[in-house]
N, C-alpha and C positions, 0 to 999 in steps of 0.2 A: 360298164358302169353307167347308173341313170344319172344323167345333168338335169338342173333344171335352169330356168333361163333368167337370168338377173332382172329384177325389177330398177332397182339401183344399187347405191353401196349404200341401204339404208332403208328403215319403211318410206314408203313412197303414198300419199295419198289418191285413191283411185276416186273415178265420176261414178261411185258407188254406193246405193244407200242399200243398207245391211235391215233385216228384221229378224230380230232374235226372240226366242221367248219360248216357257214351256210348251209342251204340244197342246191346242186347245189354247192358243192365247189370241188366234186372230191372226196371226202369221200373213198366209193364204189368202185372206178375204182382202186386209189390209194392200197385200202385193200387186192384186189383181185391180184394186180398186187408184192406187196410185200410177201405176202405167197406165192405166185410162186418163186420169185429168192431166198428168204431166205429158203424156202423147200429144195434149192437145196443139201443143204450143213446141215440142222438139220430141226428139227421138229418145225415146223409154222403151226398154226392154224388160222382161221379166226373165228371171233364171233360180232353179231350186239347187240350193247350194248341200244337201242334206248325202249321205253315200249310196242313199237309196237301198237299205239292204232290204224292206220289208218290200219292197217291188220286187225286187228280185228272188226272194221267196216267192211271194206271189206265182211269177212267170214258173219257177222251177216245179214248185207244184201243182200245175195244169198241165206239166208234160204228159203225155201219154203215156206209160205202165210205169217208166220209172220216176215219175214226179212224184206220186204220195208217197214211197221210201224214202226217197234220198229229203223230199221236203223233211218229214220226220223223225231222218238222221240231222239234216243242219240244223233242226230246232233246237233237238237236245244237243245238240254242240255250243248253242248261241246260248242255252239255259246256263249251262255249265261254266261258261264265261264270266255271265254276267251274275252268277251265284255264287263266285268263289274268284273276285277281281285279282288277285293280287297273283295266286297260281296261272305259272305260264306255261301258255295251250301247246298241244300238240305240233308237230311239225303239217299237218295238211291245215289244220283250224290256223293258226299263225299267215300264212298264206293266203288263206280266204279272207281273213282281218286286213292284212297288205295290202291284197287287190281291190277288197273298197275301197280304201283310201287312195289308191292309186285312178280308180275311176274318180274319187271325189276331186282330184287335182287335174285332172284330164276335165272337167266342166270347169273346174277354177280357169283353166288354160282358155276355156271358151269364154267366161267371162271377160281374160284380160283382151282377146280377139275383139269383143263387143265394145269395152271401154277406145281400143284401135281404131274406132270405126266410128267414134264418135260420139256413141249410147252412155245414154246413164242408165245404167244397170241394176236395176231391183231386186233384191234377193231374198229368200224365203232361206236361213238361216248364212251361217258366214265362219269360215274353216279355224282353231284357234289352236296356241301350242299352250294357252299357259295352265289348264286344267286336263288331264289328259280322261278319254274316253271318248265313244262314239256320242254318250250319253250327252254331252255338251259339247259335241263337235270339235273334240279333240283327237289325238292318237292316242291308236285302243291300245294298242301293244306296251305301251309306257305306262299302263297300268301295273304292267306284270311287273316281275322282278327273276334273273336268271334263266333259265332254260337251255336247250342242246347250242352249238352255237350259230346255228340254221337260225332260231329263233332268234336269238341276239343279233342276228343282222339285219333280218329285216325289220327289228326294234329299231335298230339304229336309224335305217333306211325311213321307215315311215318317221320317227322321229323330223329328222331333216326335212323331208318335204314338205310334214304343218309348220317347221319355222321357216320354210320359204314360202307357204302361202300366206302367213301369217306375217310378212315385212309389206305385204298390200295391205293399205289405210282405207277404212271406206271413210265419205267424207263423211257419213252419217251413220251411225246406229243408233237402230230406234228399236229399243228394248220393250215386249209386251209384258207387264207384270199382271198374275193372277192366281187368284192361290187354289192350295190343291183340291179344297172342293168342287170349284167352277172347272177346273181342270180335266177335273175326272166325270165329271157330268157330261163334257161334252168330247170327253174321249174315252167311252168306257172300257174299251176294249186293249185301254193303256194302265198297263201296274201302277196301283197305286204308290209303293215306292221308290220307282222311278221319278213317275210324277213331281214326287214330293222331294228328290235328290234334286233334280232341274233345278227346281225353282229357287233351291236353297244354293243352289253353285254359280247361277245366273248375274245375282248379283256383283260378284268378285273379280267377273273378266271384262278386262278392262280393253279387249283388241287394238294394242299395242298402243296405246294412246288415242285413240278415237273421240270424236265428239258424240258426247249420248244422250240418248230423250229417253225419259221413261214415262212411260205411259202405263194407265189402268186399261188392261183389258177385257174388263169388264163394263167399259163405258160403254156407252153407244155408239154406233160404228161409225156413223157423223161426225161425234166429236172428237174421237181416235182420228179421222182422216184429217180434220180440218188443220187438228193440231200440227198432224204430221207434215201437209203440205208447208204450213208456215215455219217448219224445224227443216225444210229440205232447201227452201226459197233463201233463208237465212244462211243454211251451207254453202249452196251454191255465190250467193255474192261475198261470202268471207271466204272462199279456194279460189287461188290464183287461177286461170283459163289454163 
């Protein structure tokens, strides 16, 4: 049986500030630009909280002979997915949906290491159970509905682990809003109605009670930070030490 290790009896808030937001919202720049100024003065860390699956295509198909097949097979596996949500996948695709997730809480494990150690931890998306999909950093499998009962378990199993990463509070989320023109201008190479599912499901998750900032992402990346530094400054002295 997998454990996973108690936070508390209860969400617990962490030295964590969360960046949520469609792809193309400033994430990233944002991340990178806040463990700079907050480094200056204590220990900031940066960490991509995402499952990683497009890297890991990436990697698979650069293999040598067998990387363009099999990249080609998992494509049209992921096509199929996410073109027909609610039918549940096969017994090896189910699997593969697991093991992300299971990488994705093996970096969550890293983050709660980091917050251990002292770090306010920065993050480039943040794990959640109450919309389910990769598509909003949920569990993918709790999309579906039924399947052999291989599939049913590790429905279950992934289930459980986003509501046990999801009882970790960051002290801050700071939500980029921007809509799906700008979106798609600067992620072209992202479906547009993906894009445009994000944005519209972004609004509703609430991670478990969280303090949130919403911000334009389409401001200027000045005013995006400055805001954010004084929305992080003001978390930290209202979270107990």
């Amino acid at each position: 049986m997998v454990s996973f290790p108690p936070l508390s009896d209860g969400p617990r808030v962490l030295p964590v500030i969360a960046l949520t937001g469609c792809d193309g919202s400033g994430k990233s720049t944002l991340a990178s630009a806040l463990v700079s100024r907050l480094g200056e003065k204590a220990s900031a860390e940066q960490l991509y909280l995402g499952q990683s699956s497009g890297k890991i295509g990436d990697w698979i198909r650069e293999l040598p002979l067998i990387g363009p097949p099999v990249g080609r097979y998992l494509g049209r596996k992921s096509d199929r997915v996410h073109d027909r949500p609610s039918e549940p996948p096969g017994a090896v695709t189910a699997l593969a949906i697991y093991l992300l997730s299971r990488w994705r809480a093996h970096k969550y494990r890293h983050m709660l290491a980091m917050c251990r150690r002292g770090a306010l931890v920065i993050t480039d998306r943040y794990p959640q159970a109450e919309i389910p999909g990769f598509l909003f950093d949920g569990p993918e499998l709790a999309k579906t509905q039924g399947g052999s009962w291989w599939v049913r378990w590790l429905r279950e199993r992934e289930l459980k682990l986003y509501r046990w990463m999801a009882t970790g509070v960051p002290m801050l989320v700071i939500r980029l809003n921007v809509d799906e023109a700008t979106a798609h201008a600067r992620k072209p190479d992202h479906k547009l109605a993906s894009l445009r599912k994000k944005i519209a499901a972004l609004p509703h998750l609430t991670f478990n009670g969280a303090r949130i900032l919403d911000l334009d992402g389409r401001d200027d990346a000045a005013h995006v930070l400055d805001a954010s530094l004084r929305a992080v400054h003001g978390a930290l002295e209202a979270t107990p030490a």
